[in-house]
Backbone bond lengths (Angstrom), bond angles and torsions (degrees), N, CA, C in turn:
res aa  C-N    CA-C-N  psi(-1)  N-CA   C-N-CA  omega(-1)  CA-C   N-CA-C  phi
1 X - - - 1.431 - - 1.518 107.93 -
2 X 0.873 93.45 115.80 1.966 98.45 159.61 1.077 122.11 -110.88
3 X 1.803 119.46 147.63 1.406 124.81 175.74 1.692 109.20 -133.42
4 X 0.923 121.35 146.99 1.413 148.55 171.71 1.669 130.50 -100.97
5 X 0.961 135.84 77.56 1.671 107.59 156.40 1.424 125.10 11.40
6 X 1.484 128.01 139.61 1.321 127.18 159.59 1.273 114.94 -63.87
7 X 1.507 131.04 126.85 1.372 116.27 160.97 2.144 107.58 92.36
8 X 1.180 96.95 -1.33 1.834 120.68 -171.83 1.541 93.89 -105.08
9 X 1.808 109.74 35.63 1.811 73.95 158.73 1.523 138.34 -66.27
10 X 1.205 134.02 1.38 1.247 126.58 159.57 1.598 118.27 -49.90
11 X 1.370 111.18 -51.78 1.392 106.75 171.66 1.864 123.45 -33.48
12 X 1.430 111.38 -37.41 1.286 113.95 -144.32 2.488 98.78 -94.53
13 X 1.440 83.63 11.35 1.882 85.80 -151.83 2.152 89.60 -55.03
14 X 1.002 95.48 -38.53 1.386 108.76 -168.12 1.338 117.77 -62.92
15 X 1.189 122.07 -21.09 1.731 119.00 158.39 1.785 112.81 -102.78
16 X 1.254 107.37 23.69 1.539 97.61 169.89 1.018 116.40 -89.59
17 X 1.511 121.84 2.33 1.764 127.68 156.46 1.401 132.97 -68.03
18 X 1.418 87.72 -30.56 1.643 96.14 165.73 1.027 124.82 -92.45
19 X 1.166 136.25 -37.09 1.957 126.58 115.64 1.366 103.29 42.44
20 X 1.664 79.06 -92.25 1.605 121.25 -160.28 1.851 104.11 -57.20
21 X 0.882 94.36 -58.53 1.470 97.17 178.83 1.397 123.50 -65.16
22 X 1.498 123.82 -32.17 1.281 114.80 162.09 1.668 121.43 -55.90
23 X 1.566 104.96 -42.23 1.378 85.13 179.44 1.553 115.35 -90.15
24 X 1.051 121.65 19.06 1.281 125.85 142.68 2.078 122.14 -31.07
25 X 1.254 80.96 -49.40 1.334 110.60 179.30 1.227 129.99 -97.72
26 X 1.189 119.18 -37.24 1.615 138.98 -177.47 1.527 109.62 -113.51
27 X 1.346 126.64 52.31 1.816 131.35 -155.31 1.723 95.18 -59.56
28 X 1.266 95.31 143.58 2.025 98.20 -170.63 2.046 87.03 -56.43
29 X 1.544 73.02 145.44 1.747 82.88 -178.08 1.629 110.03 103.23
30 X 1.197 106.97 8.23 1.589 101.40 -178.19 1.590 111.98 -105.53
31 X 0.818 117.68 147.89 1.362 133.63 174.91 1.824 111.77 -69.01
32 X 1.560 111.84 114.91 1.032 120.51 150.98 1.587 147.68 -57.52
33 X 1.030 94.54 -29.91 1.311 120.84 177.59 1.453 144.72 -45.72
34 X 1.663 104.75 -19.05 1.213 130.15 157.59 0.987 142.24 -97.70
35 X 1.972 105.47 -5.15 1.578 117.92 167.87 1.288 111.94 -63.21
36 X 1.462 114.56 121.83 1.771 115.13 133.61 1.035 135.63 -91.40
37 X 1.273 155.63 143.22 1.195 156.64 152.52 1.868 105.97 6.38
38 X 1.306 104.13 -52.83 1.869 99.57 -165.77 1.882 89.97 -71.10
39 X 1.501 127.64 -13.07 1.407 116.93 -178.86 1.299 109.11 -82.36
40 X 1.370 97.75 -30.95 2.150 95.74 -168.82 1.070 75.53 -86.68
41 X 1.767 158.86 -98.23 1.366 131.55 -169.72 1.336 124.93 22.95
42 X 1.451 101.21 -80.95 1.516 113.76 -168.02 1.864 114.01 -75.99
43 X 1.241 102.78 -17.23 1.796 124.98 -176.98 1.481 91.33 -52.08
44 X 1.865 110.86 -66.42 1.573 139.28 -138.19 1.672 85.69 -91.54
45 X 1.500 125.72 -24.59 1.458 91.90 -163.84 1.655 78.85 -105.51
46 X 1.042 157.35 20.81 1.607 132.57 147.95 1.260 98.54 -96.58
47 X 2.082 137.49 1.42 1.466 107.78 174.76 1.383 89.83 -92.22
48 X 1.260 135.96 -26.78 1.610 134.49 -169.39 1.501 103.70 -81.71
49 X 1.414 120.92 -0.99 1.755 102.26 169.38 1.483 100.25 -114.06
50 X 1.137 134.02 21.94 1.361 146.83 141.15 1.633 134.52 -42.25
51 X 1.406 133.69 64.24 1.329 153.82 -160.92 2.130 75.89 -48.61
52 X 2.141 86.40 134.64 1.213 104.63 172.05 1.298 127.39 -132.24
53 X 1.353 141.33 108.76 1.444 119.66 173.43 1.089 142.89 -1.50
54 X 1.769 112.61 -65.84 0.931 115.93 168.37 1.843 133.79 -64.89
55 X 1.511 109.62 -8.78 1.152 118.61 171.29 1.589 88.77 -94.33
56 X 1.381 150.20 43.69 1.580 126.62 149.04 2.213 89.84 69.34
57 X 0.932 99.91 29.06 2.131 87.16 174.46 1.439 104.67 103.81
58 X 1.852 105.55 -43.95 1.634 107.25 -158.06 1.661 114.59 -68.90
59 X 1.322 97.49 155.35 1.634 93.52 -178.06 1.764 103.17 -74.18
60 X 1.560 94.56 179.23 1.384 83.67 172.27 1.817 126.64 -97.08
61 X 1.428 94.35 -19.04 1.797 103.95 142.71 1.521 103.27 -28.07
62 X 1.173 110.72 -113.13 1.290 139.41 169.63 1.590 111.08 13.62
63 X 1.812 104.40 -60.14 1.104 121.55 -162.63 2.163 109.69 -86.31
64 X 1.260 107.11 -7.99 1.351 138.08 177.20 1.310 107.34 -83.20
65 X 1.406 136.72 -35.07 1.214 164.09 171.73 1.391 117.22 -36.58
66 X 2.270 91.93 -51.00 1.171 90.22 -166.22 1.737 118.95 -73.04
67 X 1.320 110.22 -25.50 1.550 122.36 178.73 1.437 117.55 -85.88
68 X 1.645 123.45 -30.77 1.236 121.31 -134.78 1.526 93.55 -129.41
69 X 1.751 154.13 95.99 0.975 168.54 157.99 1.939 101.38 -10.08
70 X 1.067 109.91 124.01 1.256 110.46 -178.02 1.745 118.02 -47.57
71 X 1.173 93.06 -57.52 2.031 112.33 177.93 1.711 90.68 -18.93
72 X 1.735 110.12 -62.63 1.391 120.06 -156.26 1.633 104.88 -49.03
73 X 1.332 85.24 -64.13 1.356 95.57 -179.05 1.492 116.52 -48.83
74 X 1.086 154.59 -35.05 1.602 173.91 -75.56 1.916 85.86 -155.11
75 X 1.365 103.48 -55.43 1.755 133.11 -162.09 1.798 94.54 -66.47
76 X 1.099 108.23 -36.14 1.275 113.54 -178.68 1.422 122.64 -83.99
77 X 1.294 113.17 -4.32 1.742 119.50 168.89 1.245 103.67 96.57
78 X 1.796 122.57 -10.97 1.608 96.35 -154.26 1.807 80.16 -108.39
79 X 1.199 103.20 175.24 1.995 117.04 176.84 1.651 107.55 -164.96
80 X 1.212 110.35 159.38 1.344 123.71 177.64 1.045 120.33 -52.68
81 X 0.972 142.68 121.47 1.494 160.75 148.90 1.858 111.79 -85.93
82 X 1.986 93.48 115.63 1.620 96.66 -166.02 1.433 87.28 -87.79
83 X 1.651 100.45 142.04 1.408 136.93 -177.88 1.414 104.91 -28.08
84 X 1.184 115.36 -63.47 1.764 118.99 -167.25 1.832 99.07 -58.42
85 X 1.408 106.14 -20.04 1.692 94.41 -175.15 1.259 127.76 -103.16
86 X 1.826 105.00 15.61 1.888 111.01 -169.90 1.705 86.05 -78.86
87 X 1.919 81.19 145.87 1.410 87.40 -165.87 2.131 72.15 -134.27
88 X 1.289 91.81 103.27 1.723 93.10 154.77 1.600 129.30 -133.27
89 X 1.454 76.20 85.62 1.907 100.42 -169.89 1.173 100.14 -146.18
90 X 1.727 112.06 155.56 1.620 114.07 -174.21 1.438 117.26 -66.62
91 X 1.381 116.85 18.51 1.413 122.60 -161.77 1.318 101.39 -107.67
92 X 1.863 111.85 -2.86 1.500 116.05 -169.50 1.444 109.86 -63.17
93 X 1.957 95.77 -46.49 1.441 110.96 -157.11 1.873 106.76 -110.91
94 X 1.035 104.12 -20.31 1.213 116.91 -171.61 1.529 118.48 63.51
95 X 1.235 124.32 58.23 1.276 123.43 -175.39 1.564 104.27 -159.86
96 X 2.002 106.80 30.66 1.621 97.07 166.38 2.036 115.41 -85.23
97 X 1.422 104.67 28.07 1.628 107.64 164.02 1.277 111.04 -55.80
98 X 0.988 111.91 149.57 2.002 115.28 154.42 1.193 127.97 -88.23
């Protein structure tokens, strides 16, 4: 979950990658309609095993790690996805139809 201030877009620069990366997957014009929960699951845990600059290389999995007990994370649907297997293309979810 993220939150922002009203009117604080500076706060928000740092999730405009995942933005980016969803529609990687979801190209504007795609149909929502077939997400469930186990799809955005699987969406969020190949954009969160995604090595980032601004994390120094580390994913942001990885970088979640350092505060947040794995179990939790586990509880939350999302899990690691090894590097060679991020798949952020409409082929993840199969639902870039219109």
């Amino acid at each position: 979950m993220f939150y922002c201030d009203p009117g604080a877009a500076w706060q928000k620069g740092a999730i405009e990658k995942n933005h980016e990366y969803i529609r990687y997957v979801l190209p504007k014009g795609s149909s929502f309609d077939k997400l469930t929960q186990e799809k955005v699951n699987m969406l969020m845990s190949n954009i969160n095993s995604t090595s980032r600059d601004i994390l120094n290389g580390k994913t942001p999995y990885n970088a979640i790690l350092l505060t947040l007990d794995e179990q939790i994370i586990n509880k939350l649907g999302v899990r690691k996805i090894q590097t060679d297997e991020v798949n952020l293309s409409p082929r993840l979810l199969k639902v870039g139809d219109k």
